[in-house]
N, C-alpha and C positions, 0 to 999 in steps of 0.2 A: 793160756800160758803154755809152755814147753820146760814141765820141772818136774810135777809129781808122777806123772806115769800112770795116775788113777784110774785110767782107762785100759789098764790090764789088770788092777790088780778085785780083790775081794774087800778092802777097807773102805771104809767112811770115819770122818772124824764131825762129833758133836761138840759145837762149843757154848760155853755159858758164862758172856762177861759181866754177868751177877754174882754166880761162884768163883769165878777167876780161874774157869778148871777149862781142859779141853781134855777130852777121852775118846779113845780111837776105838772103834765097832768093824769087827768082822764075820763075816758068812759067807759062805759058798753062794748063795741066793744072789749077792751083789756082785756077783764075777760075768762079766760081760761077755755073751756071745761071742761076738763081732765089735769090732772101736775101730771107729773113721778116723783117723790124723791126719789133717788135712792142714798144714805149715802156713796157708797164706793168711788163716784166721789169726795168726800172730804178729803179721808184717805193720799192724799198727799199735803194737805193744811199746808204751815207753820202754827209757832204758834201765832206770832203777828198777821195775817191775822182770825185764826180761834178765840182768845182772843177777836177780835174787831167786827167780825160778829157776835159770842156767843153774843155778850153783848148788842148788836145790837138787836138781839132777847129776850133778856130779857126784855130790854127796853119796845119792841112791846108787853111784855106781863104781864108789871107792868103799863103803861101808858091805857091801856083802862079800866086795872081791877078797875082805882082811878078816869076815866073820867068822864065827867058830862054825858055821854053817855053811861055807862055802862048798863049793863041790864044780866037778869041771864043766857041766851044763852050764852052770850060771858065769862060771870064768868067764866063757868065749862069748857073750853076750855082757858082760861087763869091757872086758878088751876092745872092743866094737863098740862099745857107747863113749867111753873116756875116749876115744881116737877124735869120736866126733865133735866129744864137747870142748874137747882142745884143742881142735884148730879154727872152731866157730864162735865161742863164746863172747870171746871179745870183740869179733866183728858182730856180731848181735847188737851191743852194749852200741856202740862207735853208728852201727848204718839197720837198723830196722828194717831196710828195705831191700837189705844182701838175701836175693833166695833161697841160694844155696846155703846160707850159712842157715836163714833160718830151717831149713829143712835136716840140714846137719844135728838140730839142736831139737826138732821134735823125733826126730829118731833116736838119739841120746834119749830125750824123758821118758819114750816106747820102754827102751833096754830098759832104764834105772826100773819102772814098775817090774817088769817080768826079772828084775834081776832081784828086788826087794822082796818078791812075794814067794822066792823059791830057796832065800840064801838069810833072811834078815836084813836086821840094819846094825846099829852101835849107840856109842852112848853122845855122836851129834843127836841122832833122834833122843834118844835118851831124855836129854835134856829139853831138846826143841818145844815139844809137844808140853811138859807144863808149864816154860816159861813162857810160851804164846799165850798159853792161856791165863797165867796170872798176868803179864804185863799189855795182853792187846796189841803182843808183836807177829809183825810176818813170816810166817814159818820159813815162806825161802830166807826171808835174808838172818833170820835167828839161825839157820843151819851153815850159810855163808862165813858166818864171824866164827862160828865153832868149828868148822872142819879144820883147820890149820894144827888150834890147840890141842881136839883131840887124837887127832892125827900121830902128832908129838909126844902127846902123855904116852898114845899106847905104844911107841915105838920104847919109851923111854922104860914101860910097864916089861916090856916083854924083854930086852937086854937087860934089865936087874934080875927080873923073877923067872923067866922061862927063855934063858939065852939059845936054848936047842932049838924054839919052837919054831918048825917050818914058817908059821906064819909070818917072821923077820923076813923070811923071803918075799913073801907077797907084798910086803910095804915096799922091799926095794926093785918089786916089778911094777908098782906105783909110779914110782919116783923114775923110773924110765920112763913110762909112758907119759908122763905131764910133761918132762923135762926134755923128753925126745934126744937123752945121751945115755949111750950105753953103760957108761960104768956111775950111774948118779944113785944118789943115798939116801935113805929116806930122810937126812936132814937137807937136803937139796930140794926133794918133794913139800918140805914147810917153806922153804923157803919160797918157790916156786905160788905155792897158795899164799901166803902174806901179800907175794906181789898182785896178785889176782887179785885180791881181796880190796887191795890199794886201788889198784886201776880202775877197778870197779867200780869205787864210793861205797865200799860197802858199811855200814855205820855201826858203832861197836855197841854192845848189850846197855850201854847204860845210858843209852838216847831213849830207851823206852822206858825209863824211870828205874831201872834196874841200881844198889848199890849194895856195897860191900857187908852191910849189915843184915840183906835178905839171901845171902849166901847158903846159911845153914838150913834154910827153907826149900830152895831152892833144889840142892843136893838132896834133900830126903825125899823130895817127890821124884827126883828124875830117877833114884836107887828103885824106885818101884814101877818103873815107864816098864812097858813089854821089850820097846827096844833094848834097853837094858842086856838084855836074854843072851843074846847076838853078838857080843863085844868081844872079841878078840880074847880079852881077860877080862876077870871082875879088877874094876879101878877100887883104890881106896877111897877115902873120904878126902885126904888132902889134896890127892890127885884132881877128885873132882873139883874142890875148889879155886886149885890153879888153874884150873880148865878156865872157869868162870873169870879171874881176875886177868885171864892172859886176852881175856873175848870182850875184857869192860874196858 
């Protein structure tokens, strides 16, 4: 696939669909030399598969650019990957066998790992990593249906509680770069991923048995994920659950 980036980074994820748990392992040990990416091993990816990794990878490369970890090494290699995923992604989805586009799109997944493993992530991961594991869902496409929401909450998080915080800037350098208009807003940037998200078929958290009654479960595992760490702000508890209900 062309999503995770794991061929830059140091992480491995363990999963146990006995425990319903997935937990993510890191060491220097597992940091790769040398990582071949070679794009044509993609060209016969379905498209719900390539939609879910894509977005996967955009993820990895909108959550460090907004992190409390961010720094300007990893900007210029986030700015460089979202160029790519946005003008290929949907031709991915639409033609498997667009070279360019796939090549676009494994260069995007390169950025997002070297962008996640120097900057973090947020609280899309956050959540991703234990609802995969309690529900036996696809991390790409669990990360897909969450970017929009959390996207939104933390813009919403940061105009109530920290309206000075430079970081407002970097959503609406965001919201340029998906939307390709110079004066667009970080509500233009949701609006922009809903429609992705649309185009895509991306399917909402509660095709994977997910409901409103495993909410408060749900929020207390993701409050203790590593990504977590990484999030722009600490969310509250309501936040996170309209995260959850805006994504079912």
């Amino acid at each position: 696939t062309a999503g995770t980036g794991s061929e830059v980074t140091r992480n491995a994820v363990l999963a146990s669909p006995e425990h319903r748990v997935k937990v993510s392992l890191r060491s220097a040990a597992m940091l790769p030399r040398v990582a071949l990416v070679d794009p044509v091993l993609t060209h016969s990816l379905p498209p719900a598969q390539s939609a879910a990794s894509g977005l996967d990878a955009l993820t990895q490369l909108i959550e460090p650019f907004v992190s409390s970890r961010s720094n300007p090494l990893v900007d210029a290699i986030c700015k460089e990957g979202i160029r790519h995923a946005v003008r290929s992604l949907r031709r991915v989805y639409t033609d498997g066998s667009d070279a360019e586009a796939r090549r676009d799109m494994a260069f995007a997944s390169l950025c997002s790992g070297l962008a996640l493993a120097n900057a973090g992530l947020g609280a899309v991961h956050g959540f991703a990593g234990p609802f995969g594991g309690a529900y036996g869902a696809p991390h790409g496409a669990v990360c897909a249906v969450l970017l929009a929401p959390v996207f939104a909450a933390n813009v919403r998080a940061l105009e109530t509680r920290a309206p000075g915080s430079p970081l407002l800037d970097r959503f609406r350098e965001v919201a340029v770069m998906l939307t390709g208009r110079a004066g667009a807003t970080p509500d233009d940037a949701v609006v922009w991923l809903q429609a992705l998200t649309r185009d895509l078929a991306i399917p909402p958290l509660s095709t994977y048995g997910y409901r409103t009654a495993d909410a408060a479960g749900v929020v207390k595992a993701a409050r203790s994920a590593s990504s977590m760490k990484a999030n722009p702000l600490p969310l509250t508890d309501e936040e996170l659950h309209a995260i959850l209900t805006a994504a079912s």
